[in-house]
Each structure stands twice: as C-alpha cells, then as structure tokens.
C-alpha positions in Angstrom: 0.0 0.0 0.0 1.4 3.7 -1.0 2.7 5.5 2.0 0.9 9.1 2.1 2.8 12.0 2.7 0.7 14.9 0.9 -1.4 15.2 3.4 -1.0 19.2 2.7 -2.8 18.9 -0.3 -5.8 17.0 0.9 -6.0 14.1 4.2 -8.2 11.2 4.2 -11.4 11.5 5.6 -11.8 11.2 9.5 -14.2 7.8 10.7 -16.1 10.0 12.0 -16.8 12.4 9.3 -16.9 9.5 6.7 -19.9 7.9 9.5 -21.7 11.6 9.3 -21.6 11.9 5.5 -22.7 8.3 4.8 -25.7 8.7 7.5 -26.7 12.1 6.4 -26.3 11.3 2.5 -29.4 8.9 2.8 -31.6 11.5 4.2 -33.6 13.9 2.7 -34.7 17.9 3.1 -33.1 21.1 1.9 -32.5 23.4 5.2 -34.3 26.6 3.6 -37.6 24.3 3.0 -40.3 24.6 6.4 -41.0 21.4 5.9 -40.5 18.2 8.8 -37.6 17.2 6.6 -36.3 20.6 5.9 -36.2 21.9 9.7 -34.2 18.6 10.2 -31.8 19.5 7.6 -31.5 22.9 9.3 -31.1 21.7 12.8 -27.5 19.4 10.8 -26.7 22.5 9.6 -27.3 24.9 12.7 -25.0 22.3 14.5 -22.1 22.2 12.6 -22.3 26.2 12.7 -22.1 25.8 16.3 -19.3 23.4 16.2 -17.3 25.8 13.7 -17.9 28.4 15.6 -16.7 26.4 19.0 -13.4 25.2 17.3 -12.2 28.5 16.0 -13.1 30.8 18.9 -16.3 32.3 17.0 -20.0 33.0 17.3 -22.1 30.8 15.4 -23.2 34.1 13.3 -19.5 34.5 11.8 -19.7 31.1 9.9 -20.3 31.5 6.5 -20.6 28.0 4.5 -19.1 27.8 1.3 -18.0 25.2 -1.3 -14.4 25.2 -0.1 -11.2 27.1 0.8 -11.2 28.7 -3.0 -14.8 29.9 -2.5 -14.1 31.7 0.9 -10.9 33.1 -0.4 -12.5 35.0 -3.4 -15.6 36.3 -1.1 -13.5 37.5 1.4 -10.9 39.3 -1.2 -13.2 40.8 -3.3 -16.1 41.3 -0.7 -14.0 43.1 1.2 -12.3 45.0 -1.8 -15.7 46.1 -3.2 -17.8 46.9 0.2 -14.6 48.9 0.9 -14.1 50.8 -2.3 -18.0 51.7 -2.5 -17.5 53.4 1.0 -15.0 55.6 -0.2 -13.3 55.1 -4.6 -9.9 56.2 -3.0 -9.5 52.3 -1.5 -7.6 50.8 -4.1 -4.6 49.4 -2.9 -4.5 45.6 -1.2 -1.4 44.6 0.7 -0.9 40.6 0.0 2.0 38.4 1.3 3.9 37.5 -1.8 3.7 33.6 -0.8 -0.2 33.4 -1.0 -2.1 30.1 -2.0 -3.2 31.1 -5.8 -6.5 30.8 -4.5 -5.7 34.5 -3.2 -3.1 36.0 -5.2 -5.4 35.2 -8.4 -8.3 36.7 -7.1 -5.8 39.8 -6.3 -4.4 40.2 -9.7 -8.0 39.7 -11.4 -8.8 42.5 -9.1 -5.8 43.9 -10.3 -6.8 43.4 -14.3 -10.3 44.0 -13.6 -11.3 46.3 -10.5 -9.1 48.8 -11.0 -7.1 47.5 -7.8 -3.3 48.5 -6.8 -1.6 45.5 -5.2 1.4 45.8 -3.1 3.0 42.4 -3.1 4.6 42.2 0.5 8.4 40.8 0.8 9.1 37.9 3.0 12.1 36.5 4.7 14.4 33.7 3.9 12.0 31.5 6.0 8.5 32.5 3.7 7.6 35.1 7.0 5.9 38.5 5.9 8.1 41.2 7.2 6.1 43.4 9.3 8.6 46.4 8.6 7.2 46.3 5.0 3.4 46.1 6.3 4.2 49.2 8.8 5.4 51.4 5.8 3.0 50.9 3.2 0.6 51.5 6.1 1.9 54.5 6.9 2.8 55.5 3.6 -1.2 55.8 3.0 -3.3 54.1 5.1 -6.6 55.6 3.5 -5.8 54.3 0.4 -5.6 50.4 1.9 -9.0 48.6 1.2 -7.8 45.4 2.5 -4.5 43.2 3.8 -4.6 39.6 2.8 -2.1 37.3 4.5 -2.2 33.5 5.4 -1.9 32.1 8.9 0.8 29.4 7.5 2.0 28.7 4.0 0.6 25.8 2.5 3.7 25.0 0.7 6.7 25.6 3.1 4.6 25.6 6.6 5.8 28.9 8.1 3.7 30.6 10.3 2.6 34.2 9.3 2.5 37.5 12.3 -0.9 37.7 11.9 -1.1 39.0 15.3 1.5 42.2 14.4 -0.3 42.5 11.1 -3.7 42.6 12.4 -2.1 45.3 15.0 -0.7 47.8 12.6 -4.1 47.4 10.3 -6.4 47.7 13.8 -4.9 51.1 14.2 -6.1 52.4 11.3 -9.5 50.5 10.7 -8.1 48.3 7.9 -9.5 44.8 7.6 -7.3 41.6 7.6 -8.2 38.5 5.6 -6.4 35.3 6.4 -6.3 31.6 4.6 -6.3 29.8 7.5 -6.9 26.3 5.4 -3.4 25.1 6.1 -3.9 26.1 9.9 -7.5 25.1 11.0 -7.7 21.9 12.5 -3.1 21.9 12.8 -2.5 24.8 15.3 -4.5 26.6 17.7 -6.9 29.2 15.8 -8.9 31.7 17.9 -10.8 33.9 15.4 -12.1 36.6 17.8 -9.1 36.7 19.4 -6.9 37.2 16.4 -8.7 40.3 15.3 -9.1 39.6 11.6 -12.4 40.7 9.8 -12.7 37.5 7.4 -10.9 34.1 7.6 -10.9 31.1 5.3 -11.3 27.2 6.2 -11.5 24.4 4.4 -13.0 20.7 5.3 -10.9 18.4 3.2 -7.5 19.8 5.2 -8.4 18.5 8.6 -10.3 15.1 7.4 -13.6 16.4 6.5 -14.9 15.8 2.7 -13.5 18.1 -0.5 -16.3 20.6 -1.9 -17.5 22.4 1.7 -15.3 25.1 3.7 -16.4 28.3 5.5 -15.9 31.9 5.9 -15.7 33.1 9.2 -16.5 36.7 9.0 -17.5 39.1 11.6 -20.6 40.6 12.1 -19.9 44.3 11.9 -17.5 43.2 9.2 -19.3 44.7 5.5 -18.5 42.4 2.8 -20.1 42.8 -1.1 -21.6 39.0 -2.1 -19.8 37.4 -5.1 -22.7 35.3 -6.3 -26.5 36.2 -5.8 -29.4 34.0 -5.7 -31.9 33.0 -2.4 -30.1 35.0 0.2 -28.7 31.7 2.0 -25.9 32.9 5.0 -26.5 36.2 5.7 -27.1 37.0 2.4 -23.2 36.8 1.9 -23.2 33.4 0.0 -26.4 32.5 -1.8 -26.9 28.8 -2.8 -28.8 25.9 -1.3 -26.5 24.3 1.6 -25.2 20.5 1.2 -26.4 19.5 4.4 -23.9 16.0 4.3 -20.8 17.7 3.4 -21.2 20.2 6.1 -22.3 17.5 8.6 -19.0 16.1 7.7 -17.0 18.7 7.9 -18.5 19.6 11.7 -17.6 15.9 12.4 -14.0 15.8 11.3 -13.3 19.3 12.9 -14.6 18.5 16.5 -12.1 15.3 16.1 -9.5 17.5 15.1 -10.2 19.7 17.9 -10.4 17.5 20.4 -7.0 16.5 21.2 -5.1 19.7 18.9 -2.2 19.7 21.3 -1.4 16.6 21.5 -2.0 15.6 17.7 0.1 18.3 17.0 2.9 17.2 19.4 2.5 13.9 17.7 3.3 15.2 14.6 5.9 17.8 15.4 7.8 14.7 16.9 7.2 13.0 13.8 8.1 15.9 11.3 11.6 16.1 13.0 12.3 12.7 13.2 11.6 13.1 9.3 13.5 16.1 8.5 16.3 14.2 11.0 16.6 11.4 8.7 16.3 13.1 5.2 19.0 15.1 6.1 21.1 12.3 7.3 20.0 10.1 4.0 20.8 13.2 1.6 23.2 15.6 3.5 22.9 18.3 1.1 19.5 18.4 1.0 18.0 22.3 2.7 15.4 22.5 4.9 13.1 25.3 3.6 10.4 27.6 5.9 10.8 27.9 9.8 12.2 26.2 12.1 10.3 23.8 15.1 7.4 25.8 16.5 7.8 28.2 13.6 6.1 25.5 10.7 3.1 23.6 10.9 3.5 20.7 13.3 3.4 18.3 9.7 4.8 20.3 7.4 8.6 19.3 5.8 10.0 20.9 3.2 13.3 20.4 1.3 15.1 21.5 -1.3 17.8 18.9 -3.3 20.7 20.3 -5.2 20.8 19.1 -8.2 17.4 16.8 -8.5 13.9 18.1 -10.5 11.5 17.8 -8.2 8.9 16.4 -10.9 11.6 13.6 -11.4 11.9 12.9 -7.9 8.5 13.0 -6.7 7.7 10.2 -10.2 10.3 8.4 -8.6 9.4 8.5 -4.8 6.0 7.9 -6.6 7.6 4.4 -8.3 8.6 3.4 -5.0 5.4 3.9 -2.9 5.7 7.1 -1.8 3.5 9.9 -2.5 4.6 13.5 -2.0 4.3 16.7 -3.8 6.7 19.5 -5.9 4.2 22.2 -3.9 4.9 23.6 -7.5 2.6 25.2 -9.9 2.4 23.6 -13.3 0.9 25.7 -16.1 0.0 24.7 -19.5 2.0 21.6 -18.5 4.8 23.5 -18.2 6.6 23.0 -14.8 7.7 26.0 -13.0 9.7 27.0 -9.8 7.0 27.8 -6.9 6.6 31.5 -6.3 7.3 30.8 -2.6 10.6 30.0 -3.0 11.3 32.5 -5.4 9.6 35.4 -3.1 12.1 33.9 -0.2 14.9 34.6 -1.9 15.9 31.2 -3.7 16.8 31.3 -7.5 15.0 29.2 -10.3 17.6 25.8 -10.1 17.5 25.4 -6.6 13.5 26.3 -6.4 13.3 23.6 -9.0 14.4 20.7 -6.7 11.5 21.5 -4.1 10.0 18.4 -2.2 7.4 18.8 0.7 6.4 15.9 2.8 3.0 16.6 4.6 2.0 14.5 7.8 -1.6 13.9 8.9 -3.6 12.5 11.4 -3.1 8.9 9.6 0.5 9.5 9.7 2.6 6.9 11.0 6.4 5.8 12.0 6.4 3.5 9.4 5.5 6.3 7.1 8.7 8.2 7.3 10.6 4.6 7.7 9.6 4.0 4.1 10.6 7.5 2.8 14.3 7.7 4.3 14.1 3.9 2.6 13.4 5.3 -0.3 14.9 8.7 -0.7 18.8 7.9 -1.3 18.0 5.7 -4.5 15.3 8.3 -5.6 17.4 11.5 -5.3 20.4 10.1 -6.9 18.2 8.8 -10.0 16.6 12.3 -9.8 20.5 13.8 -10.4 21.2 11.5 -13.2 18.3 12.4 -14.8 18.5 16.2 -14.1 22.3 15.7 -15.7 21.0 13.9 -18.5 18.7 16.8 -19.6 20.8 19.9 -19.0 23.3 18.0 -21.4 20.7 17.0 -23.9 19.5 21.0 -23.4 23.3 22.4 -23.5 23.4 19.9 -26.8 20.1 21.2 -28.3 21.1 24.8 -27.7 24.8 24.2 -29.3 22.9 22.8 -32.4 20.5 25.8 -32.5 23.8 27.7 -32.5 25.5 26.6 -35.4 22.6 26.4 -37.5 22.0 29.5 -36.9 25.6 30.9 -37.5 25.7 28.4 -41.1 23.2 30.7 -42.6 20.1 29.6 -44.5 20.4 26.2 -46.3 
C-alpha cells in the first residue's frame, strides 16, 4: 500500500466524518424548506455552525458556509475590496503576502486586471515570514488608500507561520481589515478567530479530514462584505446557494475530532516531522530545509530542497517506489515551474526547481517516514542523473541551434 505524505494537499477522511456523511447522505430535506424534513436539515446544519464556531473561537453568526477554501478566499478578497471601495473610490490598494495560495493571489491580480485595484505584493524573509517592517510602511505611507490586507496564517507550501497578530495590530490602528487563509492552519495549530482580530478568515474541510467541496468563511458581524454570487439570500445574504447538508455534517464531524485532542496531535506530529526532517538530512546531506524552524512550521509540514534533482523527477520516482509526496509547484499549460514561494524567499529558479514537501496527517505513521528515508537515497540520486542527463541534452540542443543559426540559410 502507497505510504501518504501529501497530506498538505488533501487528508483522508476522519471515521467519523466519513460515519456523518454516509448517515446524512441517505436522508432527505433542503435546510431553507419549512417542511419536517427541511427543519431537520436545518437543525444538521445549525449544528455544525455551532461546532465551527466552537473550534475557532467564533459565534455561530460569523460562519459562512461555502464550497471550499477557494470559494471563501474569493468572497472574502473581493467582498472586502468592493464593500470597501463603494464606502470611499480612493481604497484601491490591497497589501498581499507575496507567498499566497493562488486561491488568493489570483483573485488579487483579477482584481488587479479588472477592478481597478493596486496590489502591493509584501516581501518575505528567507524563511516565507511576511516582514512586518514592510506592512508598517506601506501602512503609513497611505493608510486611507488600503481597502484590504490579505495574508495567510501558514504557508501551504513551506509551513511557516505568518505575524498575523503584528499585522492585524498595525491594520487595527487604522480600521483596515485583515483576511487570512487559514486552510493550512485550522484543524493543525490553535486558531482563535475573535481573538486574532481579523475581519474575514478562510477554512477548508478536506485539510483536517472532512470531505472536498464544503469550507467556511468566518466573518465578523460588523464586518461589511459585497456578495460574489446572488441567488436566495442563504448565509446572511453573503453566500447564496442551497446548503449541502452531508458535506457540512461532515466537515463539523472531522473538525470536533481535530479539535479534540489539537495539542497533543500536534505534538504527535511535530515529533514526527523532526524525526523526518532528521533522517532526510542524514540520507541526503545536502539536502535544505526550507520555511521555519520547530514551533515556527506547521507541526506536519517538511520541506526540502535537493541540489541538483527536478523535483517532478523525484516525486515520479518517490512515486515508483510507494511514496506519495508533492513538488508544492505550480504547473501551467504543463509546463513546470519554480513555486513562487521559493522564489519570493529569496531562492533562485535551479534550486526552487528541486523542491519536495512531505506533509503529515492525522493517519500518519512511524512507518511512514521509515519508508521514505528507505526510499529517498536511490530516488534523489536517479533524480540527479536524470537532471544531468537533460541539462546536457539542453546544452546539446542549444549548441545545435547555435550553429545552424551561425551556417546561414540552407
């Protein structure tokens, strides 16, 4: 059997939330009908709310169901940016962390393209951290022109986790709103939404063990926001559309598991991210750590760099040898590219290129990371060989080019 370690990108479902979904699937009732079967529906879905709410240190009110982290992050963005810019045309400029998921920094730059927004990519530190130097000046510099900040509580691809606290304190003092993706966080580390000050945050179910399609939008309740979609006024009139009472049953269920023991889980996994991050650098000594350091990264997040390997090539090959893992790359037109994270921290294009994160989850196991450091050595020295292999056949290609084009026409 494949030995998981993307967990990152999506975790198997919880028993329990897998036991919710199955029993609520075979039921009946849409929670907006008045019907016997649609109060029941709305009683699921008034329970979940509660249990959101509960886990992330919110009232009920401030949980705004949507169809997934994506969803929330493009409500909250250009909510925020439009309610904003209606009270006064002069807020155009939004302050984002240049290591966003895409889920935010596309919905910036089509704001960008499309809504007449300024954005004011904010620099990070070698470890992926936003500098709160850079936030303070561009505050100051004009803090009427700010409609929004965006910046995530910890990066999906190299686990660091963002000052949201310091941001949120510089923004506070001038009445600027702060949007978080929390999907990497809920359900990982300790999140408090009323305590953290933000005006919108986004959450997504199938991160913590929950099903993929439902996530939420918590979003306070003096907090203005300008609908994306319109339709039968569903969740405070913020996010119409009928409610899938299963999938948000589901998602309730796997995040009162993941809340019931957070501490300890994520002791659990700390101790088994560094007994990982132990070994791989044991197994490949020039690998490089990327992101934060121990209480800094997400208690399963481990992230490397290796000189000299594609990371496509050695994830196919991890792959080969039953281990599943992830570049944390984008790919576009199916043409691989560095990740924009490791660029923004300061790493050039080669050495971005030979990314590899390793994701732990609550099915994670000793045996898990056993099987990678098995694994690795073999995989990473196939991965040079074939890296080698391709910048010859490029430097080959490219010499050929070269004297063709120095012959003349035939």
């Amino acid at each position: 059997m494949p030995v998981y370690l993307d967990h990152a990108a999506t975790t198997p479902m919880s028993a329990e939330a897998l036991a919710t979904m199955t029993r609520e699937l075979a039921r009946t009732g849409n929670p907006s009908s008045l019907h016997s079967a649609g109060r029941r529906a709305r009683r699921t879905v008034e329970d979940a709310r509660e249990t959101l709410a509960a886990a992330a240190g919110a009232h009920p009110s401030e949980v705004i169901f949507t169809s997934g982290g994506t969803e929330a992050d493009n409500l909250a963005v250009k909510g925020l940016y439009w309610s904003r810019r209606a009270e006064d045309p002069a807020r155009t400029r939004i302050l984002c962390s240049a290591v966003e998921h895409h889920a935010v920094m596309d919905t910036v730059e089509w704001l960008e393209q499309h809504e007449h927004a300024e954005v004011v990519w904010l620099p990070v530190d070698s470890t992926g951290a936003v500098e709160l130097d850079a936030v303070r000046a561009e505050i100051e510099r004009d803090a009427d022109s700010i409609a929004l900040i965006t910046v995530m509580w910890a990066n999906n691809e190299v686990g660091t986790l963002q000052p949201i606290p310091g941001i949120v304190e510089l923004a506070s003092l001038h009445g600027i709103p702060v949007h978080s993706d929390a999907v990497q966080a809920f359900g990982s580390v300790p999140v408090d939404f009323r305590a953290s000050g933000l005006a919108a945050m986004s959450v997504s179910g199938h991160k913590l063990g929950g099903p993929v399609g439902v996530g939420a939008l918590f979003l306070g309740r003096a907090v203005k926001l300008t609908p994306v979609q319109h339709g039968g006024g569903q969740e405070r009139d913020v996010r119409s559309g009928t409610l899938d009472t299963p999938a948000i049953a589901a998602f309730a269920a796997a995040t009162e598991r993941a809340s019931m023991d957070l501490d300890g889980e994520g002791k659990r996994l700390a101790a088994l991210r560094d007994r990982l991050i132990a070994g791989v650098r044991e197994a490949v000594p020039d690998a490089v750590l990327r992101g934060a350091e121990g209480s800094g990264r997400l208690p399963g997040n481990a992230h490397f760099t290796f000189p000299g390997c594609e990371g496509d090539s050695l994830l196919f090959l991890l792959d080969l040898a039953g281990v599943e893992s992830s570049t944390g790359s984008a790919c576009t037109a199916g043409v691989p590219r560095p990740s924009h994270v490791l660029l923004a921290m300061g790493l050039d294009e080669e050495t971005a290129r030979g990314a590899q994160r390793f994701s732990l989850g609550h099915s994670s196991v000793d045996a898990d990371v056993d099987a990678l450091l098995k694994a690795l050595p073999d995989a990473c020295q196939r991965a040079r060989q074939a890296g080698m292999a391709g910048h010859e056949s490029s430097i080959q290609t490219a010499g050929t080019v070269a004297r063709r084009a120095a012959a003349g026409p035939a």
